[in-house]
FIMARMAR-130750 format. One line per field, with one value per residue (C-alpha): residue number from 1; residue in one letter; y, x, z. Coordinates in steps of 0.05 Angstrom, whole numbers, plus 5000, padded with zeros to 4 digits. Layout:
N
sevo	NUM, ...
vomi	A, ...
v	Y, ...
u	X, ...
w	Z, ...
This chain:
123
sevo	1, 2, 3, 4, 5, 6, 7, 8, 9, 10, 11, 12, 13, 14, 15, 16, 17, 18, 19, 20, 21, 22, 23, 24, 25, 26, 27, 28, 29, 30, 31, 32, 33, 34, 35, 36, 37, 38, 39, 40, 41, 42, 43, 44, 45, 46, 47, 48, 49, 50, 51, 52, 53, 54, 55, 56, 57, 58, 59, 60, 61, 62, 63, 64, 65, 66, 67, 68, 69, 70, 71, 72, 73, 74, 75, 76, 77, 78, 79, 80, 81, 82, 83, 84, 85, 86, 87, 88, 89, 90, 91, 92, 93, 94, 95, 96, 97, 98, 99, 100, 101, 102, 103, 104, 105, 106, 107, 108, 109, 110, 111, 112, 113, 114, 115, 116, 117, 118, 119, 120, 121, 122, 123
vomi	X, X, X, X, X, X, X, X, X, X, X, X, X, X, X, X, X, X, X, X, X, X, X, X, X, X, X, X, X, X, X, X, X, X, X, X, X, X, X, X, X, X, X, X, X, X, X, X, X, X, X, X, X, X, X, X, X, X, X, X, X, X, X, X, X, X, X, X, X, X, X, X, X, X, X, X, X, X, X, X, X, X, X, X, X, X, X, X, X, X, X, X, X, X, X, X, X, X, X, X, X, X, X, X, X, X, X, X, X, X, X, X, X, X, X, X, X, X, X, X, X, X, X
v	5000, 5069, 5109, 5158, 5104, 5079, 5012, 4973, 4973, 4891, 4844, 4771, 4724, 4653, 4591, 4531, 4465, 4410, 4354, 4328, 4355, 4369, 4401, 4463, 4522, 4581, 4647, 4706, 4768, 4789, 4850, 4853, 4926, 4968, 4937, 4921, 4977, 4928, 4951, 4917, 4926, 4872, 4881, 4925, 4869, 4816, 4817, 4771, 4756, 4713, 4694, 4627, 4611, 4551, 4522, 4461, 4392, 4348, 4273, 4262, 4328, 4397, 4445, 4514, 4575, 4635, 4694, 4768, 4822, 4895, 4943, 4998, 5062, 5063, 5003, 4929, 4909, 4860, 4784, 4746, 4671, 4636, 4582, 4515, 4453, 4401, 4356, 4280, 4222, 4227, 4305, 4288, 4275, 4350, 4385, 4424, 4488, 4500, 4549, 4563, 4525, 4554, 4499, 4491, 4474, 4505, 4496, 4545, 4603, 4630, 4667, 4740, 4725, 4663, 4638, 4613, 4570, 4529, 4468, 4442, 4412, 4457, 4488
u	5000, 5029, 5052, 4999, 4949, 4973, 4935, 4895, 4830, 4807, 4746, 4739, 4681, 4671, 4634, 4631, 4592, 4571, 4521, 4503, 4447, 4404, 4460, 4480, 4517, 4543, 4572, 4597, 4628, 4671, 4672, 4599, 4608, 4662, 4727, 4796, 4853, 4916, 4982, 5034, 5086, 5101, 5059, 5016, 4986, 4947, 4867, 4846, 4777, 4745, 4684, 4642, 4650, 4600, 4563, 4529, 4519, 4576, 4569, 4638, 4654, 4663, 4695, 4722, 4733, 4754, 4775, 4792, 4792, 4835, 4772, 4808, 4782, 4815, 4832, 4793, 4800, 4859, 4832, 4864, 4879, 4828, 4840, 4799, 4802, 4763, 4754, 4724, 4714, 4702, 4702, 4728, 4793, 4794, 4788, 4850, 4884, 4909, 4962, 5022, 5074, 5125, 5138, 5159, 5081, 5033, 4965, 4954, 4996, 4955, 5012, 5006, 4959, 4962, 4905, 4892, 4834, 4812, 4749, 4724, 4662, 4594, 4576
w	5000, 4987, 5054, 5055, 5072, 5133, 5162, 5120, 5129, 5131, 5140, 5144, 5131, 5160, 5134, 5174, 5146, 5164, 5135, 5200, 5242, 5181, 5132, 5167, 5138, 5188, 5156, 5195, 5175, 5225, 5252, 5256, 5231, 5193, 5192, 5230, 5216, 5211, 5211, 5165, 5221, 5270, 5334, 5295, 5257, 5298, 5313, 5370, 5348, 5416, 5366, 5357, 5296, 5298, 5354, 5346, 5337, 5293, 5273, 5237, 5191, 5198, 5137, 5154, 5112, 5135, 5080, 5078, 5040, 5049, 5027, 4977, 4966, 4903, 4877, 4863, 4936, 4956, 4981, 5022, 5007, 5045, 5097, 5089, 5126, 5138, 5192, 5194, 5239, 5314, 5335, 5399, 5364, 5338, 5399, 5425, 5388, 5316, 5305, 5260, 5259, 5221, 5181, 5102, 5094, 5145, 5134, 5187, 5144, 5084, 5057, 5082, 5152, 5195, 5238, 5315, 5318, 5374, 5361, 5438, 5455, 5464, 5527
């Protein structure tokens, strides 16, 4: 981005599936309203989000996407490659935290923004 524009301004939009529980598709945009300002500085860069993503009940699979976009005033905005992963089998065996690695292939590293994510049971 050229200097004069400082942070970028940046919004992200979920989609969780599943085909249990009657085929159920979640979407959130996230924030709720306007946008994060994101640095491209170190420090200056990172969102903790704290939001459900999904909240229900899972048989044996579960896809995630989660994409962004940098809104330009100017220009076409700038999107983000999404993250997408999908889980099957027992969900008990997903629970726990999923974060970057920092290894030759990360599926938790889009390539320009890395995501946290943590799957637990309901409740």
């Amino acid at each position: 981005e050229p200097f004069f524009k400082g942070k970028g301004e940046f919004r992200f939009r979920s989609k969780v599936w599943t085909p249990d529980n009657g085929d159920i598709l979640t979407e959130k945009v996230l924030p709720d309203k306007g946008y994060f300002k994101l640095s491209d500085k170190p420090g200056k860069n990172e969102v903790v989000l704290n939001a459900v993503l999904f909240e229900d009940w899972v048989e044996g699979r579960l896809a995630v996407k989660i994409g962004g976009v940098e809104l330009d005033t100017f220009d076409p905005d700038d999107r983000l490659f999404p993250y997408k992963r999908l889980f099957s089998g027992e969900p008990a065996d997903w629970y726990g935290s999923y974060e970057p690695t920092g290894t030759a292939v990360d599926p938790q590293d889009m390539d320009g923004w890395k995501i946290w994510l943590r799957i637990g049971p309901a409740g």
